[in-house]
PDB file of N, CA, C and O in Angstrom:
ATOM      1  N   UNK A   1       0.856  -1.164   0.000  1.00  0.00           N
ATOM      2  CA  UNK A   1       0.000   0.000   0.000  1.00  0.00           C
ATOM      3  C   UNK A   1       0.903   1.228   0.000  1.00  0.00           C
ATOM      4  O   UNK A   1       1.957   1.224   0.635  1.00  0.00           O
ATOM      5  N   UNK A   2       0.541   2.165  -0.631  1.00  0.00           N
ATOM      6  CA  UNK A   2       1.466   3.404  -0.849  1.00  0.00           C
ATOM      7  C   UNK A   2       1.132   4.428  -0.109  1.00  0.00           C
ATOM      8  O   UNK A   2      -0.077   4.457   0.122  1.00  0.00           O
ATOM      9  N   UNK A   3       1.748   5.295   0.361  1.00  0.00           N
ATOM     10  CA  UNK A   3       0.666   6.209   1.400  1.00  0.00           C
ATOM     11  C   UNK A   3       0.279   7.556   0.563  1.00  0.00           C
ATOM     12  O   UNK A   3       1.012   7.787  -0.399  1.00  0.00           O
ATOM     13  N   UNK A   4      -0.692   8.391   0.791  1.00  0.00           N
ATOM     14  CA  UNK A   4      -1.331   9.145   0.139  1.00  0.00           C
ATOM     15  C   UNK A   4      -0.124  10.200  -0.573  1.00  0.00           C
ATOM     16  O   UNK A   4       1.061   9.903  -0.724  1.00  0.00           O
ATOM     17  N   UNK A   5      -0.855  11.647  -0.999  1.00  0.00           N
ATOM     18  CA  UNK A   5      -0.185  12.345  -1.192  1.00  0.00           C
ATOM     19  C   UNK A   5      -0.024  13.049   0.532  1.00  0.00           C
ATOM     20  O   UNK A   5      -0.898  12.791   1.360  1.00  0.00           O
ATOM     21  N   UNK A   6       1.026  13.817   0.846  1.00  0.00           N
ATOM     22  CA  UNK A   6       1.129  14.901   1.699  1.00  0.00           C
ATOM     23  C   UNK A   6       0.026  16.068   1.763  1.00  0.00           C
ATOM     24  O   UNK A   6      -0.418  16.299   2.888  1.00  0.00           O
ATOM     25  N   UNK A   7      -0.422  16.755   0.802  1.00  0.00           N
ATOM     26  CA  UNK A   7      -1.639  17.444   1.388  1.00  0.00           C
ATOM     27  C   UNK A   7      -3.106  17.150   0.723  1.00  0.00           C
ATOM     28  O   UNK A   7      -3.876  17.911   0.137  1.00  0.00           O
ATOM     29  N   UNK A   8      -3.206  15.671   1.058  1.00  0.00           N
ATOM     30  CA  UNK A   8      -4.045  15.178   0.539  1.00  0.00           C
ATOM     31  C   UNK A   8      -4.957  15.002   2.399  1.00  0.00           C
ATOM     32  O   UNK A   8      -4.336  14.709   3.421  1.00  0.00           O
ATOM     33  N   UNK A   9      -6.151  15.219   2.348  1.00  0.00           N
ATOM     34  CA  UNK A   9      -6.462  14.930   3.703  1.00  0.00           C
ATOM     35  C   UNK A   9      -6.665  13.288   4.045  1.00  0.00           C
ATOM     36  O   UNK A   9      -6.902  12.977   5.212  1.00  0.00           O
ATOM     37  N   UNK A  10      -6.599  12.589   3.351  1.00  0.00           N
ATOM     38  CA  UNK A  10      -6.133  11.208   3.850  1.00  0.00           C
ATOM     39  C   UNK A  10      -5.205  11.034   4.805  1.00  0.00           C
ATOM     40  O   UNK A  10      -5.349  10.544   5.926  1.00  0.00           O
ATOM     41  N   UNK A  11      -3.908  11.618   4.109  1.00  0.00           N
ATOM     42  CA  UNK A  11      -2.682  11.420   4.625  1.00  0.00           C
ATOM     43  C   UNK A  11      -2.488  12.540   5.718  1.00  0.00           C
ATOM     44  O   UNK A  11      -1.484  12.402   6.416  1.00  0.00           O
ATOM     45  N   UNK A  12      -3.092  13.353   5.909  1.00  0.00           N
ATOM     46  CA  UNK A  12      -3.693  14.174   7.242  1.00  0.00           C
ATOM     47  C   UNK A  12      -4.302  13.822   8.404  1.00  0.00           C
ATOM     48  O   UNK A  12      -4.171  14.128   9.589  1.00  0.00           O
ATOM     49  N   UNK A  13      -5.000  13.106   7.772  1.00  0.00           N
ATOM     50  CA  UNK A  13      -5.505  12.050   8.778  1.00  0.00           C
ATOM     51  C   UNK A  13      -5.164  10.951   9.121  1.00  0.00           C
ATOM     52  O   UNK A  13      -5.706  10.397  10.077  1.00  0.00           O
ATOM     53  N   UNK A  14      -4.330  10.470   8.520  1.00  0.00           N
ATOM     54  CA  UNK A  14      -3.587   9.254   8.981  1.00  0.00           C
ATOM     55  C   UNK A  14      -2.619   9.568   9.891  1.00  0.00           C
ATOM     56  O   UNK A  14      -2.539   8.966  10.962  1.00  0.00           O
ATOM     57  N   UNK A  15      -1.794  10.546   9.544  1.00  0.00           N
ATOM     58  CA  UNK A  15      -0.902  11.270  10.457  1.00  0.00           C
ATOM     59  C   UNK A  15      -1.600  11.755  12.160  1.00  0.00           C
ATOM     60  O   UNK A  15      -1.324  11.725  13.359  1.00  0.00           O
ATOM     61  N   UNK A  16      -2.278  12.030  11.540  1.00  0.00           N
ATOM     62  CA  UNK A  16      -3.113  12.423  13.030  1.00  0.00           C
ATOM     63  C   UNK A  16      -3.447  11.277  13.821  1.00  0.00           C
ATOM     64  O   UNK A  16      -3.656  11.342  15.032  1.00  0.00           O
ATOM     65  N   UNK A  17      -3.516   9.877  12.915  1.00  0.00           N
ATOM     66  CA  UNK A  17      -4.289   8.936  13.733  1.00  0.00           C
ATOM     67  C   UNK A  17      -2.580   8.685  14.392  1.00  0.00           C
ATOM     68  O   UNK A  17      -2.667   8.700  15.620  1.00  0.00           O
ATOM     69  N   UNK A  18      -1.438   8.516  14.042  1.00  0.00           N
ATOM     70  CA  UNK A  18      -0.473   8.108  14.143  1.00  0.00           C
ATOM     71  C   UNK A  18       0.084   8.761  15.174  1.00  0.00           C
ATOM     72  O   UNK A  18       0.770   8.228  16.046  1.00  0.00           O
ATOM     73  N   UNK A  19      -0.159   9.778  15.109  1.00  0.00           N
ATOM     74  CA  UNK A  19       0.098  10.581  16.497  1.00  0.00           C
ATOM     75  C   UNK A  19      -0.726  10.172  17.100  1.00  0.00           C
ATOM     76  O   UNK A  19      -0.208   9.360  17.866  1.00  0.00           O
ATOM     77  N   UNK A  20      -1.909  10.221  17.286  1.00  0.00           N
ATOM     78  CA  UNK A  20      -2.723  10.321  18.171  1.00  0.00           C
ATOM     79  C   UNK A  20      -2.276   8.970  19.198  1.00  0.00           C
ATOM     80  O   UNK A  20      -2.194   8.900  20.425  1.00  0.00           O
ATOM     81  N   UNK A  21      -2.049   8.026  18.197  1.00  0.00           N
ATOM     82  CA  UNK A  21      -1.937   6.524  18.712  1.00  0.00           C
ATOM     83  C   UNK A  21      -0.283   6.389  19.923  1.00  0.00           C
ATOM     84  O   UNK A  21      -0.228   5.878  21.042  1.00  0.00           O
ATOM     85  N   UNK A  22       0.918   7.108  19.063  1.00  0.00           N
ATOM     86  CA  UNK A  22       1.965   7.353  19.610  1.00  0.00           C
ATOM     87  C   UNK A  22       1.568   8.330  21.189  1.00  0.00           C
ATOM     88  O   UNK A  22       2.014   8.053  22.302  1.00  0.00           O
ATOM     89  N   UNK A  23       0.867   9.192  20.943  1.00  0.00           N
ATOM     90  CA  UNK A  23       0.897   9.803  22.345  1.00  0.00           C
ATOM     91  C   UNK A  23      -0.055   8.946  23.653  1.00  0.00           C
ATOM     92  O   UNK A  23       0.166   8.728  24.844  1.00  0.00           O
ATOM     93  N   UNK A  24      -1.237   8.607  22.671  1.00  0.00           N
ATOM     94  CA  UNK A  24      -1.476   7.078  24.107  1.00  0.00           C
ATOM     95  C   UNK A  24      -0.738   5.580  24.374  1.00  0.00           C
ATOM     96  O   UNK A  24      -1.079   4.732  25.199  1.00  0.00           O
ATOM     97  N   UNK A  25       0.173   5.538  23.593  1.00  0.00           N
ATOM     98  CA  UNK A  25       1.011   4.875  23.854  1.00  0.00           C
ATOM     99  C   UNK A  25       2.204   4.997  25.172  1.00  0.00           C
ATOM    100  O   UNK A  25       2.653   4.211  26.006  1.00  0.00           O
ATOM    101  N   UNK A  26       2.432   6.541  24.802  1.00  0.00           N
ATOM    102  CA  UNK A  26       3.566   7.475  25.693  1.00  0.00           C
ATOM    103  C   UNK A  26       2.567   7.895  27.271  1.00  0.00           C
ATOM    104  O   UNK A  26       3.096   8.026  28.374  1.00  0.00           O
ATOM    105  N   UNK A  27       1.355   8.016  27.051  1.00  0.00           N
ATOM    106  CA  UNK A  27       0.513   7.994  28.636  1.00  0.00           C
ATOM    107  C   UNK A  27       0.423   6.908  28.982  1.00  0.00           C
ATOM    108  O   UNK A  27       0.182   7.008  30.186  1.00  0.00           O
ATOM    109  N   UNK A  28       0.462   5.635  28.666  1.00  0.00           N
ATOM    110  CA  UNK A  28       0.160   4.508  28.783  1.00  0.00           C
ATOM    111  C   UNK A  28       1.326   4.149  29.357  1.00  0.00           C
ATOM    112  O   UNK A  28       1.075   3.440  30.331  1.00  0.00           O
ATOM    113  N   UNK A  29       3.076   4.388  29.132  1.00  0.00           N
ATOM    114  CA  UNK A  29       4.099   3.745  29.418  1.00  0.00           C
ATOM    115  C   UNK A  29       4.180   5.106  30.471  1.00  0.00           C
ATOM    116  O   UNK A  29       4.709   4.564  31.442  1.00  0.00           O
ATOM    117  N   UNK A  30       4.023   6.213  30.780  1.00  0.00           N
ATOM    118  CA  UNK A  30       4.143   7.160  31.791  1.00  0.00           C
ATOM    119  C   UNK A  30       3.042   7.357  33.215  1.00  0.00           C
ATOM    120  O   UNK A  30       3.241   7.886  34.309  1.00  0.00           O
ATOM    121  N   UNK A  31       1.458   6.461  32.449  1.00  0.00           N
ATOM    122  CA  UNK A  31       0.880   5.519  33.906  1.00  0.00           C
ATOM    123  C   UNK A  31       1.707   4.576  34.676  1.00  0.00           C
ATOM    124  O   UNK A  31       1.983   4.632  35.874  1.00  0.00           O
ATOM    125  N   UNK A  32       1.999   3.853  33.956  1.00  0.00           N
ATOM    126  CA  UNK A  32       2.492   2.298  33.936  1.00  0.00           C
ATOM    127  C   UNK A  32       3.835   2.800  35.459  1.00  0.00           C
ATOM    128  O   UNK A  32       4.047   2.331  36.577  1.00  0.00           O
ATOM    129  N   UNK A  33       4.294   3.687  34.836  1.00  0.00           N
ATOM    130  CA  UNK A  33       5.766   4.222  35.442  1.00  0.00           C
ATOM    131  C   UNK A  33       5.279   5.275  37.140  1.00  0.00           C
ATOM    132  O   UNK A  33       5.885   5.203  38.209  1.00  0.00           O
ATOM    133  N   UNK A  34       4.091   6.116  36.846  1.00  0.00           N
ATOM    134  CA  UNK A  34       3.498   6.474  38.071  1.00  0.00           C
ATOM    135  C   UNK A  34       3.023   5.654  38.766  1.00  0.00           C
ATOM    136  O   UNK A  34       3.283   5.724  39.967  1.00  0.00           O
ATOM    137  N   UNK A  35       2.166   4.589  38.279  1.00  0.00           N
ATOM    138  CA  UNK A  35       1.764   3.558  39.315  1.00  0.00           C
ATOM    139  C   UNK A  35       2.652   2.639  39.840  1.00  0.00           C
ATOM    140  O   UNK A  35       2.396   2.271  40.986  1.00  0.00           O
ATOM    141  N   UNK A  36       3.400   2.279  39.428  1.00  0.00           N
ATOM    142  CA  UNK A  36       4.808   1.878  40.028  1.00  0.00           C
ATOM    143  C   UNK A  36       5.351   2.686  41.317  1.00  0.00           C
ATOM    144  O   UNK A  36       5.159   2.393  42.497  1.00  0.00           O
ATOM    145  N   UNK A  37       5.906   3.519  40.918  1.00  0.00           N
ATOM    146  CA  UNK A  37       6.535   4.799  41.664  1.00  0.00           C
ATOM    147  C   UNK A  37       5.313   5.425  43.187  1.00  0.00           C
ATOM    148  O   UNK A  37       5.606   5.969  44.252  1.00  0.00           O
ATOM    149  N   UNK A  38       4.100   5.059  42.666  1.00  0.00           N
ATOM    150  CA  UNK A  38       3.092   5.005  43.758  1.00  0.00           C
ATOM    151  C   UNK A  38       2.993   3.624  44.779  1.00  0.00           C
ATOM    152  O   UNK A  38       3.040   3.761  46.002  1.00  0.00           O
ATOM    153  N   UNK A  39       2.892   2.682  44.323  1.00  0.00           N
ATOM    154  CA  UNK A  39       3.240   1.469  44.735  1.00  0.00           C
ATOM    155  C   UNK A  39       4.444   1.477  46.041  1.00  0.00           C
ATOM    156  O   UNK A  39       4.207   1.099  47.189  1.00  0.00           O
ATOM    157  N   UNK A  40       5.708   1.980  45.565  1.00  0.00           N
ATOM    158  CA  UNK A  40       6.938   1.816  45.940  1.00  0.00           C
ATOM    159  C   UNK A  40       6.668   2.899  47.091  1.00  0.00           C
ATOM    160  O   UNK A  40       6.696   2.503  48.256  1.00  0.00           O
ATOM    161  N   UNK A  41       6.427   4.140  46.839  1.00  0.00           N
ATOM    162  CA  UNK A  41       6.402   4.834  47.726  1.00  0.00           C
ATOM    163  C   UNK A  41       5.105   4.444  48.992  1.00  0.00           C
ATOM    164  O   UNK A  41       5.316   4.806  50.149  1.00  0.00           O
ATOM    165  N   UNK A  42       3.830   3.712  48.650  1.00  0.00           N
ATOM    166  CA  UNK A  42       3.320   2.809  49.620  1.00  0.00           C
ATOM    167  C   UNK A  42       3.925   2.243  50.572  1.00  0.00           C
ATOM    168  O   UNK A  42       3.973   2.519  51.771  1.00  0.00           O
ATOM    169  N   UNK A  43       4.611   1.034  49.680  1.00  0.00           N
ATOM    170  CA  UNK A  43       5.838   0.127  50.503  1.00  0.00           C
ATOM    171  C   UNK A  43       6.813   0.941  51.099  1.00  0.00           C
ATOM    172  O   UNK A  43       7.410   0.189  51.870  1.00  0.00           O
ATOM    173  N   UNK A  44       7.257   1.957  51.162  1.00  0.00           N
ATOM    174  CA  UNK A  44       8.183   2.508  51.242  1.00  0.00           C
ATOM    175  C   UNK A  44       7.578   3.249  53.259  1.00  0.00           C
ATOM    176  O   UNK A  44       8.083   3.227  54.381  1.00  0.00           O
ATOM    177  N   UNK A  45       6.712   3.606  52.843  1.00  0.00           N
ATOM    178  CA  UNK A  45       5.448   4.306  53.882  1.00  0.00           C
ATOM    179  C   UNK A  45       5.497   3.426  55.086  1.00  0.00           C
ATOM    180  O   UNK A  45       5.846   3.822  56.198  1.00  0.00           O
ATOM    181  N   UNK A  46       5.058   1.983  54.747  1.00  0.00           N
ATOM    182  CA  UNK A  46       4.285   1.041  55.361  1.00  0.00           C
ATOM    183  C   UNK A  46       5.777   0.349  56.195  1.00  0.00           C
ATOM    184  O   UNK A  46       5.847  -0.052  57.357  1.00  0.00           O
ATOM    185  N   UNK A  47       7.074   0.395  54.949  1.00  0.00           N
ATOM    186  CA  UNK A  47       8.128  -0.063  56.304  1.00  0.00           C
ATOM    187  C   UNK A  47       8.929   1.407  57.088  1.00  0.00           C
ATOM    188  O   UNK A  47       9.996   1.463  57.699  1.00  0.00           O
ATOM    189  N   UNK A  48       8.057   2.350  56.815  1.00  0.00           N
ATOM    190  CA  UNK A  48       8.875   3.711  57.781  1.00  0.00           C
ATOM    191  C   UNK A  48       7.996   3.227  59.162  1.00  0.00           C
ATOM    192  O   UNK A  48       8.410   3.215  60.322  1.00  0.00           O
ATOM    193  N   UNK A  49       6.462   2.777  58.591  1.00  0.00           N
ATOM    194  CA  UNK A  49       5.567   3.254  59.809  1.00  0.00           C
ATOM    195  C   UNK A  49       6.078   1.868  60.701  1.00  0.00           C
ATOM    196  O   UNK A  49       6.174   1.982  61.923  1.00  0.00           O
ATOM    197  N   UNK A  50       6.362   0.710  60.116  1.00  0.00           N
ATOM    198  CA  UNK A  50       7.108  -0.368  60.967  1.00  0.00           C
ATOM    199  C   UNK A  50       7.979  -0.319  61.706  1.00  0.00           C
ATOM    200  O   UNK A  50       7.923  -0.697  62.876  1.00  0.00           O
ATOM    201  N   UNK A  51       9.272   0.322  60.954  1.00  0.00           N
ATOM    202  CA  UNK A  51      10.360   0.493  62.049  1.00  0.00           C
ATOM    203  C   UNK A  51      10.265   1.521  62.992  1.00  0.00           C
ATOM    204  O   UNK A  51      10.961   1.448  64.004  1.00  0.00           O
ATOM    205  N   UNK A  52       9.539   2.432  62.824  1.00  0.00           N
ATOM    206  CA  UNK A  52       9.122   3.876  63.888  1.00  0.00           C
ATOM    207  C   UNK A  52       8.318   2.472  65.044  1.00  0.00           C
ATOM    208  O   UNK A  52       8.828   2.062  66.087  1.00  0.00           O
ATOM    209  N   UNK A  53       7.393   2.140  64.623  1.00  0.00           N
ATOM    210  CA  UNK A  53       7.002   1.310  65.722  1.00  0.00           C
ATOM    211  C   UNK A  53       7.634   0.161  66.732  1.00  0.00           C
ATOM    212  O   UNK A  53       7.379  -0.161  67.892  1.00  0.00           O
ATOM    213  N   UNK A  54       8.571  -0.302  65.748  1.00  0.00           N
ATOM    214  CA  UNK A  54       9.573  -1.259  66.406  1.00  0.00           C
ATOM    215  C   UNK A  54      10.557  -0.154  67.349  1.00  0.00           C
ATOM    216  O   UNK A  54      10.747  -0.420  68.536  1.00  0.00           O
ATOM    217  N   UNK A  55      11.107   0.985  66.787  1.00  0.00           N
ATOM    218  CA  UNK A  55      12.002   1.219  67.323  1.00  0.00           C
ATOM    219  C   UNK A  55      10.784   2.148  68.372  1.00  0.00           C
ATOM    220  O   UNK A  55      10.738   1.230  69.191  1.00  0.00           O
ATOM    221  N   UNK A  56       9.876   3.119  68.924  1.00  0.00           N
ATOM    222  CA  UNK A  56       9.416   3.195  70.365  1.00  0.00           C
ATOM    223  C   UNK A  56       9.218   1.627  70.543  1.00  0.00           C
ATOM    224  O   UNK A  56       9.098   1.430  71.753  1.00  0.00           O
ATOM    225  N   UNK A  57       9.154   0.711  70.008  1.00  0.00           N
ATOM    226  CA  UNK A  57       9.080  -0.569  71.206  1.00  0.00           C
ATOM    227  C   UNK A  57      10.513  -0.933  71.875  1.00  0.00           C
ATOM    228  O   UNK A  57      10.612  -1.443  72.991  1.00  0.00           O
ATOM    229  N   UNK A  58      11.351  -0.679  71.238  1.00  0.00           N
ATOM    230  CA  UNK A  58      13.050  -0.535  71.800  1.00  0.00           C
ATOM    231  C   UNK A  58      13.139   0.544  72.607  1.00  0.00           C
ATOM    232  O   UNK A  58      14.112   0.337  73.332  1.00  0.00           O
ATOM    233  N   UNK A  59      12.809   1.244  72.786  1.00  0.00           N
ATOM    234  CA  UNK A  59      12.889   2.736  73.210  1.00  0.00           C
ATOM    235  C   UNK A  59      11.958   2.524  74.490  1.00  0.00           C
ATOM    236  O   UNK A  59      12.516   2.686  75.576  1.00  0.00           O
ATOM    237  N   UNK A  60      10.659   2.195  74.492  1.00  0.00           N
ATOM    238  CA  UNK A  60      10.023   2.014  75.835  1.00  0.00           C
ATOM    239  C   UNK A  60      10.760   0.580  76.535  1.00  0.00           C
ATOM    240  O   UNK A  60      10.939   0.470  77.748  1.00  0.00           O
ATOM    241  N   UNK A  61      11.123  -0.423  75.578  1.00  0.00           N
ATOM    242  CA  UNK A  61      12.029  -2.021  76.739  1.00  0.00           C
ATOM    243  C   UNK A  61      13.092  -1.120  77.367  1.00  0.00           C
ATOM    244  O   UNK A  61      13.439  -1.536  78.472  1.00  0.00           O
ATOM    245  N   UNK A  62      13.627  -0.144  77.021  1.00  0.00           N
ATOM    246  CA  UNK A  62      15.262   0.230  77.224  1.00  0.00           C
ATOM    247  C   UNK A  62      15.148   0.466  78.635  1.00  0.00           C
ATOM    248  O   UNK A  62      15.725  -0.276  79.431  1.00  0.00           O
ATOM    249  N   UNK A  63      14.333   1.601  79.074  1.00  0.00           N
ATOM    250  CA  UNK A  63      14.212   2.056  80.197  1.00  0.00           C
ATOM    251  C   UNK A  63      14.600   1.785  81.797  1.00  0.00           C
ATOM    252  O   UNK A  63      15.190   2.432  82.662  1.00  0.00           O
ATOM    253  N   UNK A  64      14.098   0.777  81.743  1.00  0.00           N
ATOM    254  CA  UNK A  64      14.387  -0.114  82.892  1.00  0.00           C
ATOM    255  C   UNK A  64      16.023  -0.316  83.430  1.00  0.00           C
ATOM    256  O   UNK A  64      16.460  -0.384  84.579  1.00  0.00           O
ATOM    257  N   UNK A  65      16.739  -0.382  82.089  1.00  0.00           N
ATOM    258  CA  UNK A  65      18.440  -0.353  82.254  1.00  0.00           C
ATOM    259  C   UNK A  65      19.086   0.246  82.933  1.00  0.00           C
ATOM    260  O   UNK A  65      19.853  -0.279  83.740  1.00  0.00           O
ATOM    261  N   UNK A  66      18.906   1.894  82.744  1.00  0.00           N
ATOM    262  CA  UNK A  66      19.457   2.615  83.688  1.00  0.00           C
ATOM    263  C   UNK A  66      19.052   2.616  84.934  1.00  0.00           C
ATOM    264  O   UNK A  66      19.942   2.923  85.726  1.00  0.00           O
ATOM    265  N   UNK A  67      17.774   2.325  85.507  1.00  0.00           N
ATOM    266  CA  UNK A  67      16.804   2.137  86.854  1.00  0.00           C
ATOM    267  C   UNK A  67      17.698   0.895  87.650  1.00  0.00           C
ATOM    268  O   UNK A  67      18.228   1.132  88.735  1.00  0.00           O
ATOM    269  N   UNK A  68      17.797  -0.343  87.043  1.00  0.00           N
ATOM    270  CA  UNK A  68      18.520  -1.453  87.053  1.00  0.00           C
ATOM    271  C   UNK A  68      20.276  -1.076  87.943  1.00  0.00           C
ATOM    272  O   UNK A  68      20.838  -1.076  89.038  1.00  0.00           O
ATOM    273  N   UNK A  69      20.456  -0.826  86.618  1.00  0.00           N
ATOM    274  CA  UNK A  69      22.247   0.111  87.372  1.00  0.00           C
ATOM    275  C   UNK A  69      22.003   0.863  88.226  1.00  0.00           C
ATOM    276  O   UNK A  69      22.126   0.560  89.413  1.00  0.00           O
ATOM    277  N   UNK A  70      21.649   1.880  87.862  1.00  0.00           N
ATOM    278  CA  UNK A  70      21.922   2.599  89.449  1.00  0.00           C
ATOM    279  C   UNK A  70      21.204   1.775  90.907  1.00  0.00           C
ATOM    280  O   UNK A  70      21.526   2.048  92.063  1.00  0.00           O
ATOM    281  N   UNK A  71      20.419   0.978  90.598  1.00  0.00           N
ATOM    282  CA  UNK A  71      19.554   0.220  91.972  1.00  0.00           C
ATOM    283  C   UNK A  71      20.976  -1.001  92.126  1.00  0.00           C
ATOM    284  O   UNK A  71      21.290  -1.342  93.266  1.00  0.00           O
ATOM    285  N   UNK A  72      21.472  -1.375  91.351  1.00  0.00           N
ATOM    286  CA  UNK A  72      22.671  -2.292  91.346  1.00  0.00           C
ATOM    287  C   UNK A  72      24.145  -1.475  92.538  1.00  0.00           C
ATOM    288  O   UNK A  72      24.779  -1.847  93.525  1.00  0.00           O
ATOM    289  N   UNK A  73      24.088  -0.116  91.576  1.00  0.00           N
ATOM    290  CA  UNK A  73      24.886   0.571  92.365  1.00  0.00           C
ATOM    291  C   UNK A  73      25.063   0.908  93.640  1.00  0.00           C
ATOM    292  O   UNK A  73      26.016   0.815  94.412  1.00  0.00           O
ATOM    293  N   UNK A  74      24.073   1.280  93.717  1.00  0.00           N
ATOM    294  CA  UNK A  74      23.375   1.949  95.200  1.00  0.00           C
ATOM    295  C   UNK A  74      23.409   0.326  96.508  1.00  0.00           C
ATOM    296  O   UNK A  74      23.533   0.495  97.721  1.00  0.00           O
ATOM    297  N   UNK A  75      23.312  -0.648  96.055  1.00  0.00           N
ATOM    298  CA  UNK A  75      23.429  -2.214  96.766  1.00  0.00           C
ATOM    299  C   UNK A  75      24.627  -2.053  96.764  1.00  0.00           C
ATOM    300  O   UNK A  75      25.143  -2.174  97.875  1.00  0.00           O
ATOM    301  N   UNK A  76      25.630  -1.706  95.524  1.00  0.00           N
ATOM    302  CA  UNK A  76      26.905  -2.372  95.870  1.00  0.00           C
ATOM    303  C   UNK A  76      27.814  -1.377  96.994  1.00  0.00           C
ATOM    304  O   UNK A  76      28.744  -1.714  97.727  1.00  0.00           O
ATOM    305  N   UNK A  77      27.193  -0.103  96.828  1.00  0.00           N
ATOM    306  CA  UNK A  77      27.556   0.834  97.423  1.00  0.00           C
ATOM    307  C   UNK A  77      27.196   0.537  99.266  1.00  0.00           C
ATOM    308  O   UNK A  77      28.017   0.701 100.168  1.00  0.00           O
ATOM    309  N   UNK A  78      25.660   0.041  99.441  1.00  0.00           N
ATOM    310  CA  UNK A  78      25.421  -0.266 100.423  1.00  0.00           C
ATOM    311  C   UNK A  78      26.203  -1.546 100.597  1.00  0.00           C
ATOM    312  O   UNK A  78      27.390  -1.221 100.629  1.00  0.00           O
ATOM    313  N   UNK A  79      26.129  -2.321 100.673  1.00  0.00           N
ATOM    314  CA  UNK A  79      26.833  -3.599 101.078  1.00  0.00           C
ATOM    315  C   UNK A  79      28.609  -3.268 101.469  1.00  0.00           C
ATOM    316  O   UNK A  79      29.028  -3.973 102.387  1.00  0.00           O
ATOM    317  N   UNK A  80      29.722  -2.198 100.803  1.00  0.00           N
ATOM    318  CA  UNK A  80      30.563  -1.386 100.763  1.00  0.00           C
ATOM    319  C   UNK A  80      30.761  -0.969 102.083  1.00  0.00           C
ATOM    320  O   UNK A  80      31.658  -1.282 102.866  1.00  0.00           O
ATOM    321  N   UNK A  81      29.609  -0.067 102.256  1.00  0.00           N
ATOM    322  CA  UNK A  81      29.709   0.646 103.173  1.00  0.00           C
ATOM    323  C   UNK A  81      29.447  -0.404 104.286  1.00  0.00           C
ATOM    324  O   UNK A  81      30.504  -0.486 104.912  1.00  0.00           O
ATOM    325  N   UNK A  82      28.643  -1.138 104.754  1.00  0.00           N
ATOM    326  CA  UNK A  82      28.626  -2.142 105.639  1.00  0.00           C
ATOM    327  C   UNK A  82      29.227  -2.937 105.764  1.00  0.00           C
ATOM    328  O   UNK A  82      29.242  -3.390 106.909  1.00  0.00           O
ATOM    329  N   UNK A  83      29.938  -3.500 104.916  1.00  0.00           N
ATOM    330  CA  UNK A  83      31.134  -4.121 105.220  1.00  0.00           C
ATOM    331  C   UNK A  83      32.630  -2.861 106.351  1.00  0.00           C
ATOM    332  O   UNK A  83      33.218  -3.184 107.383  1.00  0.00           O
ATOM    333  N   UNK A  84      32.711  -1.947 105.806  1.00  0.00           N
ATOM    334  CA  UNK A  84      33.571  -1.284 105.942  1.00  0.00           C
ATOM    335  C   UNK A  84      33.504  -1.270 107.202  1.00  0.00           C
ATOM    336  O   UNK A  84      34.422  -1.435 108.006  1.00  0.00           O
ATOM    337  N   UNK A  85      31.921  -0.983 107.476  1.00  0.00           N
ATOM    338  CA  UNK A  85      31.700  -0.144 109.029  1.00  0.00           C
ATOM    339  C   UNK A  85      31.734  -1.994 109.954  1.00  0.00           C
ATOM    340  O   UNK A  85      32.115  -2.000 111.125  1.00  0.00           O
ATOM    341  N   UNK A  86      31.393  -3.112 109.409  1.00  0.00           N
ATOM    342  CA  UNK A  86      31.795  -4.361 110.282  1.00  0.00           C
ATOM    343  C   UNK A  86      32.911  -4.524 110.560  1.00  0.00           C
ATOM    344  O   UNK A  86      33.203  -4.607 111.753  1.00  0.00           O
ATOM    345  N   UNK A  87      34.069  -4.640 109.412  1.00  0.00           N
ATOM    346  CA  UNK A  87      35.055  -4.883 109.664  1.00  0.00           C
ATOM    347  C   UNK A  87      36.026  -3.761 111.025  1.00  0.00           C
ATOM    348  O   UNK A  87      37.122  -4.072 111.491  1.00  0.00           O
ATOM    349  N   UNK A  88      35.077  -2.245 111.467  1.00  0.00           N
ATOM    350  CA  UNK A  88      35.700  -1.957 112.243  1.00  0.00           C
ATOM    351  C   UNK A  88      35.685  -2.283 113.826  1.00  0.00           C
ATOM    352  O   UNK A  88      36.554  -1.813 114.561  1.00  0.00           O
TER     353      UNK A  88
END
């Protein structure tokens, strides 16, 4: 098949269909690429909101540690001192 003349409106319109077809082609591969990129940034969301939650669950276990030591301290300190004051 031969294609029309150039300012023949056939070939005006074919051109047009050809574009037309090329540019939903080009929305079609630039959805394709947003919904992706939406997707990812979902996943992306869903493990921020995970580790924020894991880590206050590290953050509220921790606490107790320092309470721990110094109550450790304060025994070893007492027991120290009572010894000191027996042995006199």
């Amino acid at each position: 098949m031969t294609d029309p003349a150039p300012h023949d409106p056939a070939a005006v319109a074919l051109e047009l269909e050809r574009l037309r077809r090329s540019v939903e082609v080009g929305f079609a591969k630039t959805d394709g690429a947003l919904a992706l990129l939406v997707q990812r940034s979902d996943q992306t969301d869903a493990r921020l909101a995970d580790h924020e939650q894991r880590l206050d669950g590290l953050e509220r276990a921790r606490w107790p540690i320092p309470s721990l030591a110094a109550l450790v301290s304060l025994a070893a300190l007492a027991v120290t001192l009572w010894q000191a004051t027996a042995a006199h």
